[in-house]
N, C-alpha and C positions, 0 to 999 in steps of 0.2 A: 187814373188816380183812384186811390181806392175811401169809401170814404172812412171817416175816423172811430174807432171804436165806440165814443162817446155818444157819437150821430148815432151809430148802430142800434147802440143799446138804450137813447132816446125813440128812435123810430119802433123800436120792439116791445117798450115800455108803452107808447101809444098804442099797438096793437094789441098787446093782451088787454090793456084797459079795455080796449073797443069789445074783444071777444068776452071778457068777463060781462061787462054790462049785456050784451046779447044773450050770451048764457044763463044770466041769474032771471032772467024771463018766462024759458024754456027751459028750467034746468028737470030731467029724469034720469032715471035710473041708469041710465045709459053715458048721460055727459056727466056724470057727479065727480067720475074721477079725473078726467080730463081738465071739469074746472078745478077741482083742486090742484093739479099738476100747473094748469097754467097762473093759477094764485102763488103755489110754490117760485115756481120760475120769475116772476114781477115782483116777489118779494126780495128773490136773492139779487135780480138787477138793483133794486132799492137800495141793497146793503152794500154792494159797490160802488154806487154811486155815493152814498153816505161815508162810505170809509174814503171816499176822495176830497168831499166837502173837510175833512176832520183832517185829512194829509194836509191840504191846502190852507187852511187855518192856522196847524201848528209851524208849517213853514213862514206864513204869513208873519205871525207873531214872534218867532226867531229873527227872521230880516229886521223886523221893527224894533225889536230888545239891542241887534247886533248896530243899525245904526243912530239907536239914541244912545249910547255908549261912545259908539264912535262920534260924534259931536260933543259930546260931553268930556271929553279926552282934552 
């Protein structure tokens, strides 16, 4: 079984955390792009994960519109 995207990109979002913090210790000329590629990357998981919060919301709040309506009928 494979695990779920969500996990995925929870368990990858811990890892850049950990490699950023390690990073910004030691950061030279050398890792500077690397940390910013891997800041790029933790960010864009962020905004997936944020545009799912935002899915999950507006569906949330339609279910709830569609059945206090329908009780109200």
């Amino acid at each position: 079984m494979q695990p779920s995207k969500r996990k995925e990109n929870k368990d990858k979002e811990a890892e850049y955390i950990n490699k950023l913090e390690n990073m910004e210790h030691n950061i030279t000329d050398e890792n500077v792009e690397e940390y910013n590629l891997l800041k790029e990357d933790l960010n864009q998981i962020r905004q997936e994960r944020l545009k799912g919060f935002i899915i999950r919301s507006k569906t949330q709040q339609i279910e709830e519109s569609e059945k206090s309506y329908f009780f109200k009928s």
